[in-house]
N, CA, C and O of each residue as an XYZ file, in Angstrom:
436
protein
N      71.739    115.693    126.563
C      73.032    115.756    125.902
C      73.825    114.518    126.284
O      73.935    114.025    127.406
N      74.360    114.107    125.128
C      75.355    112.826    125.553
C      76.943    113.121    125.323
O      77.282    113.732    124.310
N      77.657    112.799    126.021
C      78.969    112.634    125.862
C      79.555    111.575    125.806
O      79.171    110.705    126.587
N      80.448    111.325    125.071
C      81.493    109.830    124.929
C      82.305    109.835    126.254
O      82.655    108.756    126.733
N      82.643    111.098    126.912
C      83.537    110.954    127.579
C      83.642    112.442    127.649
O      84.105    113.122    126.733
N      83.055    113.065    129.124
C      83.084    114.636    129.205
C      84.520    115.084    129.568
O      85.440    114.464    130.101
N      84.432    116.253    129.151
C      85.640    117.582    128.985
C      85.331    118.553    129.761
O      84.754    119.585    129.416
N      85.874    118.134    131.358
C      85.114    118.852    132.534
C      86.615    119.552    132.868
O      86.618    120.141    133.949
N      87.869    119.588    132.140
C      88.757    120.876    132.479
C      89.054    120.951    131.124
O      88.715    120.181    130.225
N      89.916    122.250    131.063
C      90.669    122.531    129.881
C      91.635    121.229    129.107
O      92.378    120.425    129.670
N      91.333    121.354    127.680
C      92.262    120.526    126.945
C      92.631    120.887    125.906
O      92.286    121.849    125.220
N      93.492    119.971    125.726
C      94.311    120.542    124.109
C      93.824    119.658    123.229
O      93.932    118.433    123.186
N      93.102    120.661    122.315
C      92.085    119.512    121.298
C      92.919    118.663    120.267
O      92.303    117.950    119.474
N      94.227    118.708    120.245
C      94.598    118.195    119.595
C      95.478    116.576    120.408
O      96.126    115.637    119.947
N      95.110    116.908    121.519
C      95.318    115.592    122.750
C      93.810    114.646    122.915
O      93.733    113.607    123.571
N      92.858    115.183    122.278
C      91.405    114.521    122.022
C      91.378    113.094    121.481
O      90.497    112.266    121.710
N      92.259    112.957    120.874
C      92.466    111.382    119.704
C      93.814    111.434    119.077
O      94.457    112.404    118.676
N      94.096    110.145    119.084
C      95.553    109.402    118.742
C      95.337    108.925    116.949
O      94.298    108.867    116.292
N      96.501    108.690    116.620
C      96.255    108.445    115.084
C      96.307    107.107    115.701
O      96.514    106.846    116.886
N      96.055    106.176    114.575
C      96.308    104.186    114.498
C      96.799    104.306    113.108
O      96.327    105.114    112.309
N      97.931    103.333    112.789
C      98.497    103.018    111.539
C      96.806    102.698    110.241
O      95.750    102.198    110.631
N      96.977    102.984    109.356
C      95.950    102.485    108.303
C      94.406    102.352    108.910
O      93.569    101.469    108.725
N      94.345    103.698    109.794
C      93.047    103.936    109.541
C      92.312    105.361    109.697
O      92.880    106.406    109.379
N      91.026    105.319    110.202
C      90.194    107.091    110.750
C      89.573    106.297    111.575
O      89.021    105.204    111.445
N      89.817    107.300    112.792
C      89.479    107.395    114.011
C      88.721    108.534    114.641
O      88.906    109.722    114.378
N      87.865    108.059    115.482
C      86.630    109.059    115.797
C      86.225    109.343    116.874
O      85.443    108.417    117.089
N      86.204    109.850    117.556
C      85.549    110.356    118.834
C      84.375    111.635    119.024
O      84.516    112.837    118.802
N      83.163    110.867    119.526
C      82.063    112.138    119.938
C      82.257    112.984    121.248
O      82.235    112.396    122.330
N      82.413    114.102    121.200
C      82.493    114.765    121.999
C      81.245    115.402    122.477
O      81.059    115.594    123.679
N      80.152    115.824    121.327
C      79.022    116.130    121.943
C      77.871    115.871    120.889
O      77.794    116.306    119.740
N      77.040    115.092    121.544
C      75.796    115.075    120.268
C      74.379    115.124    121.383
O      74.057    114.630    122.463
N      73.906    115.890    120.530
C      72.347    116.279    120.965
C      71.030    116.935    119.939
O      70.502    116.863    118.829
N      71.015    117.182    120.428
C      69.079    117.885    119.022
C      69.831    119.197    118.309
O      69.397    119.428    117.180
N      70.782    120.006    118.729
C      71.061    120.873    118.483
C      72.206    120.571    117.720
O      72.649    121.573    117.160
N      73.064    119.172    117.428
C      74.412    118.733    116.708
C      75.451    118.359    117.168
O      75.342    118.228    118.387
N      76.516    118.092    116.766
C      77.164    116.930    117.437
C      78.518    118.081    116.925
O      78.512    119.076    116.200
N      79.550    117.412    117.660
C      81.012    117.920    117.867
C      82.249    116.303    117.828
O      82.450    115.585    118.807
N      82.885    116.109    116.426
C      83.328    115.024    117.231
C      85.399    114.835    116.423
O      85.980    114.931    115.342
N      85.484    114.750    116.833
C      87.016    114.802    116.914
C      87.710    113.369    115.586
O      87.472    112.163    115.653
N      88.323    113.889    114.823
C      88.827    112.501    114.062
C      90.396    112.684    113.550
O      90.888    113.731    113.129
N      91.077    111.358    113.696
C      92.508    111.382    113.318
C      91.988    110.344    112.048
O      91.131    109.463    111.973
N      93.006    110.953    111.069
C      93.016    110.101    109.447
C      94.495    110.087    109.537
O      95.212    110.995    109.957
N      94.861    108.888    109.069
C      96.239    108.273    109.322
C      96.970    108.651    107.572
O      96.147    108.815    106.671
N      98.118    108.734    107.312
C      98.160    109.040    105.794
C      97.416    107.897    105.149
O      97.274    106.749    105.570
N      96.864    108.585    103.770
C      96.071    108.083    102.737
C      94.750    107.360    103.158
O      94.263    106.455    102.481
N      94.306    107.733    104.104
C      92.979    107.247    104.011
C      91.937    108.770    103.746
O      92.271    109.952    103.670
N      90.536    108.078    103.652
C      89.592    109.180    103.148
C      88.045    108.693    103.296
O      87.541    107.584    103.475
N      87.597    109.795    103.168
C      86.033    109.626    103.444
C      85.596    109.280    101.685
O      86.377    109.473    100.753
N      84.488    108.855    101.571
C      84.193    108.634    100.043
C      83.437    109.552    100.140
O      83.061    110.072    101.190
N      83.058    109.920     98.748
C      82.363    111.285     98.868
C      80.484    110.761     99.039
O      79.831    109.831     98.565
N      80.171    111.867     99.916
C      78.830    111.626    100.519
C      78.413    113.320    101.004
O      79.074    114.355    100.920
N      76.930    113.036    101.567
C      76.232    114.204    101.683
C      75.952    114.281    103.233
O      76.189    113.288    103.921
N      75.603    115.090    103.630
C      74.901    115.457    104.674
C      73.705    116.550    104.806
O      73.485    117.674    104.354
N      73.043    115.617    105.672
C      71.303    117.115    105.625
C      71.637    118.462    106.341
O      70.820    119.380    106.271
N      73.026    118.642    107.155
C      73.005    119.695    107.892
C      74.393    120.264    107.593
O      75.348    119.567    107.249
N      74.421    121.571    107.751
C      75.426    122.118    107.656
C      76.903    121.667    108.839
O      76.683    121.171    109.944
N      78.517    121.997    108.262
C      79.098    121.483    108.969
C      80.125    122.430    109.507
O      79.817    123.601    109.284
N      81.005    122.307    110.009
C      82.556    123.114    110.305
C      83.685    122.231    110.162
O      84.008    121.727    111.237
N      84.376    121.888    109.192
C      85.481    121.109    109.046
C      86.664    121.910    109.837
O      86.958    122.937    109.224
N      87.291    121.753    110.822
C      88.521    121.904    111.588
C      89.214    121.805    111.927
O      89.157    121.571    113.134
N      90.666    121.869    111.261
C      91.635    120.962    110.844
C      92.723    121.415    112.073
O      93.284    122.501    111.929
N      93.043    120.569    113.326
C      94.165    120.689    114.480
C      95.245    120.482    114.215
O      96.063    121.192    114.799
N      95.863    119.281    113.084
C      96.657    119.109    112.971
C      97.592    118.289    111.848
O      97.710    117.069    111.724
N      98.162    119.268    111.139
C      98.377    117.816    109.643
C      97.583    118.594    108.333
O      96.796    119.471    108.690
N      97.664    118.444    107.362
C      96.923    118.809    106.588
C      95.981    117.988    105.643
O      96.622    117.213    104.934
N      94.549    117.955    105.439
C      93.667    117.631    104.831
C      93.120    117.891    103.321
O      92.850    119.076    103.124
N      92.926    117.120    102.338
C      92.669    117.909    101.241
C      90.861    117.700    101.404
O      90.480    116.530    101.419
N      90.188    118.391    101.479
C      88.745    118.365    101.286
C      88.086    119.057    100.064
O      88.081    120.258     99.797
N      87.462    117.894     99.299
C      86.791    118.567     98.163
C      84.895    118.589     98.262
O      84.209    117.635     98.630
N      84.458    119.750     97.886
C      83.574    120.033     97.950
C      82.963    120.370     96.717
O      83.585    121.205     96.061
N      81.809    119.900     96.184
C      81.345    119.598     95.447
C      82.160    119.204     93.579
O      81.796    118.186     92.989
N      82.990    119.970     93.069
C      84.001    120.027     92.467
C      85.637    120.693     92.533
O      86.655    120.562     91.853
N      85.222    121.509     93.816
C      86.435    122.201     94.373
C      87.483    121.288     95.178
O      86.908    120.526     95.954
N      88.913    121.180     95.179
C      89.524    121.078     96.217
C      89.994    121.782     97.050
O      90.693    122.576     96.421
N      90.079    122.075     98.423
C      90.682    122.469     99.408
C      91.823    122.234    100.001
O      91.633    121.659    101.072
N      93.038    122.446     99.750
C      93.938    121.589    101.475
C      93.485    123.021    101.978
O      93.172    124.099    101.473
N      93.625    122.413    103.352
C      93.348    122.871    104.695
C      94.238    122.492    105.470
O      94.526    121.295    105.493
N      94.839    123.326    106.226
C      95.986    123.192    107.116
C      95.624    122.955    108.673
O      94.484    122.586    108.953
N      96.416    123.126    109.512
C      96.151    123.100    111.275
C      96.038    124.567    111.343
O      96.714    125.330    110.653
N      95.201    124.909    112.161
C      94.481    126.222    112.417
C      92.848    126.870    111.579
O      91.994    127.667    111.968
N      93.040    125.876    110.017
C      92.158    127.009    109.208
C      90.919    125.648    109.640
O      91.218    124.587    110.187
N      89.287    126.151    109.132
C      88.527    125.470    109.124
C      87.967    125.648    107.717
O      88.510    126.216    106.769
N      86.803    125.063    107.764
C      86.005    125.047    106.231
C      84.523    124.926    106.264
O      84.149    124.232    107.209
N      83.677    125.340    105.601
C      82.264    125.393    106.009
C      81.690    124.058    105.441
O      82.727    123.442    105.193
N      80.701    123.284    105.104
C      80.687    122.213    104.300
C      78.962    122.243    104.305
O      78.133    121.768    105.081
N      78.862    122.980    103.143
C      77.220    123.252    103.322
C      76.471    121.745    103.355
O      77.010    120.639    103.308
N      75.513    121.971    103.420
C      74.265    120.869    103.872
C      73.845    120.377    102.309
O      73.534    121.339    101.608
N      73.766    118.956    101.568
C      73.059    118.422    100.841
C      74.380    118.621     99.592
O      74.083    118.296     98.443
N      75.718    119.120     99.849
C      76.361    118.967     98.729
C      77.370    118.111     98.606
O      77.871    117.861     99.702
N      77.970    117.452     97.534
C      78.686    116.000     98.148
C      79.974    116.615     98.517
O      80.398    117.547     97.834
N      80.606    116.200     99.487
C      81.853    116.394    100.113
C      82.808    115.130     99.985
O      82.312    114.004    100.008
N      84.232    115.324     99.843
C      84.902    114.129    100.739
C      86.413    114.881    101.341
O      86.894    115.995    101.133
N      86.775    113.974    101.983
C      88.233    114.071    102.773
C      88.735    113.130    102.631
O      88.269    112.012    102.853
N      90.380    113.556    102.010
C      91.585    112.906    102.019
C      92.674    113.457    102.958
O      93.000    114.606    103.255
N      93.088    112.340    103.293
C      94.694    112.458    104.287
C      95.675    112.593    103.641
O      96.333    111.574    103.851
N      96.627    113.732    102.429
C      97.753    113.354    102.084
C      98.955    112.917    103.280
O     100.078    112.436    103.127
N      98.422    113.191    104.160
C      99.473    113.133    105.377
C      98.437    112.872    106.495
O      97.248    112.749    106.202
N      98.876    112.784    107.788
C      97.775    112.234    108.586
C      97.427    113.624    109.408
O      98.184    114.552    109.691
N      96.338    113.490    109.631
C      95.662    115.020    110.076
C      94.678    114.682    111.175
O      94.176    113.579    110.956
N      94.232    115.246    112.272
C      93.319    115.929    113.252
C      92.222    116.467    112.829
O      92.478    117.367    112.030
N      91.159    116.327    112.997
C      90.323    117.493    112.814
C      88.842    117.582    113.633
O      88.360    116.559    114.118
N      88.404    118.425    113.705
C      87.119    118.619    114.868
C      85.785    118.882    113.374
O      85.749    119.660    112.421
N      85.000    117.936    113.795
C      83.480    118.540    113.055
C      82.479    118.718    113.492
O      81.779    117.823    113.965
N      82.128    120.082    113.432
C      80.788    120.445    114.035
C      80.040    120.073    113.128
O      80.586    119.985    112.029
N      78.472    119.697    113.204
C      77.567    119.778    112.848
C      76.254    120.304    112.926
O      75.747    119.522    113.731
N      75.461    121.032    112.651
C      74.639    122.226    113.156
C      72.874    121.747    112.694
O      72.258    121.958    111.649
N      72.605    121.292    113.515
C      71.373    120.762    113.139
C      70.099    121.776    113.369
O      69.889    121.885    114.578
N      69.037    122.678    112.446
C      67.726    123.392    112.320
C      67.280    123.353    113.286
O      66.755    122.279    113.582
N      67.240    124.418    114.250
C      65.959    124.329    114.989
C      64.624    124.460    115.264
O      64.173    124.062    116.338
């Protein structure tokens, strides 16, 4: 197991990562054979382009709200709610505002 930087007491996941003016910011918290955990601030109006992934995900929104669209659906997603983001369907994320969020990723064993 690798860590960017271990989480050996309690924290407030939303003290995990800082926003930066005009951009997304990322931090791994845990990646291994079994999937990765990693923390990201999106500053207003930035976004992921829409893309796929082979494994299923947990979108988890700490703080700010996110609009995430999934395959033709949109989502906002607030601080507290999460979102599932199945495996192989195109996704993206927008910042109408700047947002927090934790993504699991769950890799087959």
């Amino acid at each position: 197991m690798t860590n960017s930087q271990p989480i050996n007491s309690p924290t407030a996941v939303i003290d995990l990562i800082e926003y930066q003016p005009d951009s997304i910011v990322s931090r791994t918290l845990i990646s291994d054979t079994a999937g990765t955990a990693s923390m990201f601030a999106f500053d207003k109006g930035q976004s992921l382009s829409e893309h796929t992934a082979p494994y299923d995900a947990l979108l988890h929104v700490v703080d700010g709200l996110a609009a995430v669209r999934i395959a033709s659906e949109t989502h906002n997603i607030t601080a507290g709610q999460l979102i599932h983001l199945p495996a192989n369907i195109p996704h993206t994320v927008f910042a109408p505002q700047q947002f927090k969020m934790m993504l699991t990723m769950i890799r087959p064993g």
